[in-house]
C-alpha positions in Angstrom: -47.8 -81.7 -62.3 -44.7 -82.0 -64.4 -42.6 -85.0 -64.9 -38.8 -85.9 -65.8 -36.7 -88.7 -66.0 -35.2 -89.8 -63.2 -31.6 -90.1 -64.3 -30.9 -92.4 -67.4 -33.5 -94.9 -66.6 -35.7 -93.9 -68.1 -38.6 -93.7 -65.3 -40.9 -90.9 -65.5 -41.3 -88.7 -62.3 -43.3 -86.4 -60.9 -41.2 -82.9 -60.1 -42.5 -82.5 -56.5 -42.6 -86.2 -54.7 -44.0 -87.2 -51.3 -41.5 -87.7 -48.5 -43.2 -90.3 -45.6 -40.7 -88.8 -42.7 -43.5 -87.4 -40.7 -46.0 -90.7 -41.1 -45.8 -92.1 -37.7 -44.2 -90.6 -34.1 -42.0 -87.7 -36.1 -45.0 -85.8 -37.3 -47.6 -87.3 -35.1 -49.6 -88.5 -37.7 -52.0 -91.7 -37.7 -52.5 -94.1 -40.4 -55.9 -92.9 -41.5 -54.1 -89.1 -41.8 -51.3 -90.6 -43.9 -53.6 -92.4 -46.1 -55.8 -89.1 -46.9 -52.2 -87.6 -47.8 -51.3 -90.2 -50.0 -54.6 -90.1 -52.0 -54.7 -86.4 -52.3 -50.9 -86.7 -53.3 -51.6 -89.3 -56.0 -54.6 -87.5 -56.9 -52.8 -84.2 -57.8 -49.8 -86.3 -59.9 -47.1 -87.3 -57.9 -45.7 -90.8 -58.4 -43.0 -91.3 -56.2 -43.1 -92.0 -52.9 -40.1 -91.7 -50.8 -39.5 -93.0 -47.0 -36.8 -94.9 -44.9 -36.8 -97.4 -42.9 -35.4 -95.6 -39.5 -38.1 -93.0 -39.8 -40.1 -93.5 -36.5 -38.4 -97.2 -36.6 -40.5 -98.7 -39.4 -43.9 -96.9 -38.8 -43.7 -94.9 -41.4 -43.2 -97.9 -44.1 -45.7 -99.2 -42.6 -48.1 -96.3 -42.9 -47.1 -96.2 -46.9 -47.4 -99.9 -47.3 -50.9 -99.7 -45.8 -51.7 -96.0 -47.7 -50.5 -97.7 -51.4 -51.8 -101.3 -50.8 -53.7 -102.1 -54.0 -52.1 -99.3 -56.2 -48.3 -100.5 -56.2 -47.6 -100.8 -60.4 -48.6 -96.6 -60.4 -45.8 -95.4 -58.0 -42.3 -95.2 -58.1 -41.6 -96.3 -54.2 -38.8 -95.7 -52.9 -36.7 -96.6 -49.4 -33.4 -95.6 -47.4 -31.1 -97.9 -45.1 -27.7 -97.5 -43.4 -29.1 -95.3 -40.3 -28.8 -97.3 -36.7 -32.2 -99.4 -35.9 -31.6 -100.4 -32.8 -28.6 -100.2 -30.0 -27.0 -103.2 -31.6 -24.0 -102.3 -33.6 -24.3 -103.9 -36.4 -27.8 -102.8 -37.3 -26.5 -99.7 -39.3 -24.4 -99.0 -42.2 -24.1 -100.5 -45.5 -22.4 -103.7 -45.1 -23.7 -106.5 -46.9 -24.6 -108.6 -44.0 -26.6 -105.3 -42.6 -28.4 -104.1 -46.1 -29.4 -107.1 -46.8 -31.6 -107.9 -43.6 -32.5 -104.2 -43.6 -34.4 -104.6 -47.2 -36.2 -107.5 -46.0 -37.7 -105.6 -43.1 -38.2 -103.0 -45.3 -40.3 -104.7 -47.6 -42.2 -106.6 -45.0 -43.4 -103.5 -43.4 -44.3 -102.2 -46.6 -46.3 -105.1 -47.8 -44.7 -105.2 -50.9 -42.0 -108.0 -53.1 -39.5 -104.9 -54.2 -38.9 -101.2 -54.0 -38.1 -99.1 -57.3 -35.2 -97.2 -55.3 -33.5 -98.2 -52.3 -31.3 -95.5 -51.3 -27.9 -95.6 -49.2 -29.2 -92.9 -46.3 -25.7 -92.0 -45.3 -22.0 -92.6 -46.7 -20.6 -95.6 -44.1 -16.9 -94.8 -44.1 -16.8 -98.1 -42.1 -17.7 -99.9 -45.4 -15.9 -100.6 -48.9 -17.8 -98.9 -51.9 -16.9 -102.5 -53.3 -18.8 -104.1 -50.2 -21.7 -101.9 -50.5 -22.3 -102.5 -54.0 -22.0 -105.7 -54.5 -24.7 -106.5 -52.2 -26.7 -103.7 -54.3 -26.3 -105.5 -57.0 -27.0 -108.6 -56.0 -30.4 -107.5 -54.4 -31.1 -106.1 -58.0 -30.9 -108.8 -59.7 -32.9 -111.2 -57.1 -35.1 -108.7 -58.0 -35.9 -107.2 -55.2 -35.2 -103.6 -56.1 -34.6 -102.2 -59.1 -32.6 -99.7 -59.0 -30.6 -98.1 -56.1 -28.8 -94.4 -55.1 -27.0 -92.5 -52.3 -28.5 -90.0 -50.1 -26.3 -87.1 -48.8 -23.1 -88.0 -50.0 -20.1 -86.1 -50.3 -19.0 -85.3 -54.2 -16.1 -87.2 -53.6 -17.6 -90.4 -52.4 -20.0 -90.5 -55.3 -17.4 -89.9 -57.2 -15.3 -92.9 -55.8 -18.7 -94.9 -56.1 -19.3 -94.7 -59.9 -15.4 -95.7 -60.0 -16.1 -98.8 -57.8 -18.7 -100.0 -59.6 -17.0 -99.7 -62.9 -13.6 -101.6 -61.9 -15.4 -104.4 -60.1 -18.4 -104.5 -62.7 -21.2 -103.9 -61.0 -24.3 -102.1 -61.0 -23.8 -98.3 -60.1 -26.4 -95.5 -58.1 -28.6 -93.9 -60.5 -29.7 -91.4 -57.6 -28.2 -89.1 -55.2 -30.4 -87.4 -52.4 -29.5 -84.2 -50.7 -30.4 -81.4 -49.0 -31.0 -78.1 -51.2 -32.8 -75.0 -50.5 -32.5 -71.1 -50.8 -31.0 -71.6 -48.0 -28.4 -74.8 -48.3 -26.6 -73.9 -52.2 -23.6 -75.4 -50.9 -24.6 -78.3 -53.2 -24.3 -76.4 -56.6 -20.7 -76.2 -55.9 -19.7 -79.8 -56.0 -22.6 -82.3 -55.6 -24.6 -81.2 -58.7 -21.7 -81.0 -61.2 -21.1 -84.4 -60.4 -24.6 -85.2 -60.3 -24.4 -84.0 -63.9 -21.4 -85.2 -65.5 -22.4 -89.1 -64.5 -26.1 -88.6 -65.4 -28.0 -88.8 -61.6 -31.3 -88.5 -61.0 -31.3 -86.3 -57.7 -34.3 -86.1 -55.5 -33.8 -83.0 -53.0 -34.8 -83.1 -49.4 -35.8 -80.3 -47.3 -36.1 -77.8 -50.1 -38.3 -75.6 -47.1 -35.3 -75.8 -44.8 -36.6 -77.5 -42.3 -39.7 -74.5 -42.1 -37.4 -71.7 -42.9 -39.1 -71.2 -46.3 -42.4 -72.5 -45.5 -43.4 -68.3 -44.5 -43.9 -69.1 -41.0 -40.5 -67.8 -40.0 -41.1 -63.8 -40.1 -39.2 -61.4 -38.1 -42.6 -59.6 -37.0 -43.9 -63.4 -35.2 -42.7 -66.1 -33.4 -41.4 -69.2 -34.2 -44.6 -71.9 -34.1 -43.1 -74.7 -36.6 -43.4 -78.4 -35.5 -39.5 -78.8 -36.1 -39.2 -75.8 -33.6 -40.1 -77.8 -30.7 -37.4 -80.5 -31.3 -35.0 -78.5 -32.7 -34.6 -75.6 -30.8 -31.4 -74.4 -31.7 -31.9 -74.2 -35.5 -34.6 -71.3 -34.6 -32.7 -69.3 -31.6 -32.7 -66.1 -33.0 -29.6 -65.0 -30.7 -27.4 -67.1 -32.6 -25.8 -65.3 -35.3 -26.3 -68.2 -37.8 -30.1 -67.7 -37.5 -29.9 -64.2 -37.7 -28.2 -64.3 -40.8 -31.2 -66.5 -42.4 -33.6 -64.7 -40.5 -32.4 -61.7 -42.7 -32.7 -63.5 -45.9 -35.8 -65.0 -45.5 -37.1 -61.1 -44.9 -35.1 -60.0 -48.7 -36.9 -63.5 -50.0 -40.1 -63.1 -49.1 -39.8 -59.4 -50.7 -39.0 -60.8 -53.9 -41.9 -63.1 -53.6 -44.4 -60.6 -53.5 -43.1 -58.7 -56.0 -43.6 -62.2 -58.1 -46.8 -62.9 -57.1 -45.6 -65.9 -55.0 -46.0 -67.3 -51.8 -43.1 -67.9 -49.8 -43.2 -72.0 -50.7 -43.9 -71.6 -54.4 -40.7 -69.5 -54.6 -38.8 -72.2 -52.2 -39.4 -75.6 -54.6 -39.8 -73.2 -57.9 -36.0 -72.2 -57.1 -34.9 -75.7 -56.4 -36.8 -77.6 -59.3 -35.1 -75.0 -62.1 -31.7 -76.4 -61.6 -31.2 -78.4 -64.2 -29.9 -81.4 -62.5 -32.9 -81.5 -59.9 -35.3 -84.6 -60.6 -37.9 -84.1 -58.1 -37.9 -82.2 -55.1 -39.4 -84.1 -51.5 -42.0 -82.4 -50.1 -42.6 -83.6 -46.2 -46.2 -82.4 -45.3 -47.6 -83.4 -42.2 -51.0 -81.8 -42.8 -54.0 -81.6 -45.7 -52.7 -77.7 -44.7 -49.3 -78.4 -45.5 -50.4 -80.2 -48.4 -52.3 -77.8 -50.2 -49.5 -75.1 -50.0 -47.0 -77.2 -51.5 -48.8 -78.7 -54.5 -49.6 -75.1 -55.4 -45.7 -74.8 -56.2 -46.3 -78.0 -59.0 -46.5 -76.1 -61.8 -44.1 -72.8 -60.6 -41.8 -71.3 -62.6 -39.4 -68.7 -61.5 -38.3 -66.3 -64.5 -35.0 -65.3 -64.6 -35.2 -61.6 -63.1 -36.0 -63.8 -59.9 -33.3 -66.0 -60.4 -31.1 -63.3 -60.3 -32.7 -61.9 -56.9 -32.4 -64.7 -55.1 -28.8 -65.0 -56.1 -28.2 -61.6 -54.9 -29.7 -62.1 -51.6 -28.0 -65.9 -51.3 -24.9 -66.5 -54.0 -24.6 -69.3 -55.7 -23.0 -72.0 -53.9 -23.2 -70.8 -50.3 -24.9 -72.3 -47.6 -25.8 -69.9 -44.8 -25.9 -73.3 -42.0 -22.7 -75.3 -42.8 -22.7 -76.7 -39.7 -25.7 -77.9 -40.2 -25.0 -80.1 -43.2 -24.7 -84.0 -42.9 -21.6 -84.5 -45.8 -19.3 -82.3 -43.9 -16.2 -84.6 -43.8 -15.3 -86.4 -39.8 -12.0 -84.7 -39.6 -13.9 -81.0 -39.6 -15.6 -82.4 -37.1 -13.4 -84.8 -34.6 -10.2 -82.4 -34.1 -8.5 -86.3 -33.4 -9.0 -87.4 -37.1 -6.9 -83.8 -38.2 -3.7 -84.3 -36.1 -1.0 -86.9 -36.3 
């Protein structure tokens, strides 16, 4: 396993981390499964642990509060809030009244007195950048986190965030987490130089697009993935969209056989050479799934396959825009673009 700094604070972590969205009613695992996956996880030298608090409504903190009871001071744990938690309107977002319930319930379900990173899930255009952190910052220094980031926000809006914090004097995100793949570059054209310039850690999530990348999507086989059955439209193959990464996963997975890879070591090797990746979140749901991905730890791509992939997928592009999650409301309410 490798290890970087996450950001400029100077914590060490490992280069592939374990994201806790399938603990619980997503993946349909039990606690006993999650706890194996933990201990294999830790076992083969990865340190953070990331999960949020509407994944399967709690149960999957709880799973990793159970899973790392005991073993807290070794891992870098780290939690999301913002998305809704119930029908009541004001158990969502990032308002200071919501955030700050949210991390209690949070860390009661984890079992645990703070969290290394909690993590805005979503940008809440609803909510001041002011607002938001302030009550960040005050949570840091009761000490009950200690250090906190954004998760899938626009460039812009981390942009306007790091101004925020430095005209009203508080404490800034150290982390942004978004989605990145072969698949899903759209984030090397904005996100990442940003990322960059104001010295981010950045955890990626779904780095196997969502199964895409994982090499159980061939042309020659059907579609059998777990996400399949509850996301049917991201694997109809009549829809041009998937047809179009249908045909690059075929040109991928030519180039890595010619490398000697499987189709996952080449998915997190390619996203863990940028140079402002951190860590990249692996989601197993399986000892299977497991296995597979930690044999990508210690992958690296040379630059002849750089250079493939970007000829197959160019820099920049993402071949599912619409399925991104910082796409800006006015591309996507026609209401919020006309006077």
């Amino acid at each position: 396993m490798q290890y970087r700094t996450l950001g400029r604070t100077g914590v060490q972590v490992s280069t592939l981390a374990l994201g806790a969205m399938n603990f619980g009613a997503i993946g349909r695992t039990t606690q006993d499964e999650a706890t194996a996956l933990v201990d294999a996880a830790l076992e083969a030298g990865i340190n953070l642990i990331d999960t949020a608090d509407m994944y399967s409504r709690g149960e999957s903190e709880e799973f990793v509060g159970k899973a790392i009871a005991g073993r807290r001071d070794d891992i870098v744990l780290a939690t999301k809030a913002t998305m809704p938690m119930s029908d009541e309107r004001n158990h969502q977002g990032s308002s200071r009244r919501w955030l700050v319930t949210a991390l209690d319930d949070s860390l009661r379900r984890l079992g645990v007195d703070h969290v290394d990173l909690y993590q805005v899930h979503r940008w809440d255009p609803n909510t001041s950048d002011e607002e938001t952190l302030s009550a960040l910052t005050d949570l840091q220094r009761a000490g009950k986190i200690r250090y906190f980031g954004s998760s899938t926000f626009p460039a812009h809006r981390i942009v306007e965030a790091q101004w925020a914090a430095r005209e009203h004097h508080l404490s800034r995100y150290v982390t942004e987490q978004p989605s990145y793949s072969l698949l899903q570059r759209g984030i090397e054209t904005h996100v990442l130089p940003v990322t960059e310039q104001y010295g981010l850690g950045v955890l990626v999530w779904s780095p196997l697009a969502s199964g895409w990348l994982s090499g159980a999507v061939r042309a020659d086989r059907p579609v059998t993935t777990s996400r399949s059955a509850f996301m049917p439209d991201r694997f109809d193959m009549t829809l041009p969209a998937n047809r179009a990464r249908l045909e690059a996963v075929e040109q991928l997975a030519k180039v890595a056989d010619e490398a000697g890879l499987t189709m996952i070591q080449l998915a997190l090797g390619f996203v863990t050479a940028h140079p402002a990746v951190t860590s990249a979140l692996i989601g197993p749901r399986t000892f299977d799934h497991l296995h597979t991905q930690l044999a990508a730890a210690d992958t690296v791509l040379g630059a002849d396959v750089l250079d493939a992939v970007d000829a197959i997928v160019a820099p920049g592009t993402d071949l599912a825009a619409h399925e991104k999650y910082d796409t800006p409301p006015s591309l996507l309410d026609a209401t919020l673009r006309r006077r």
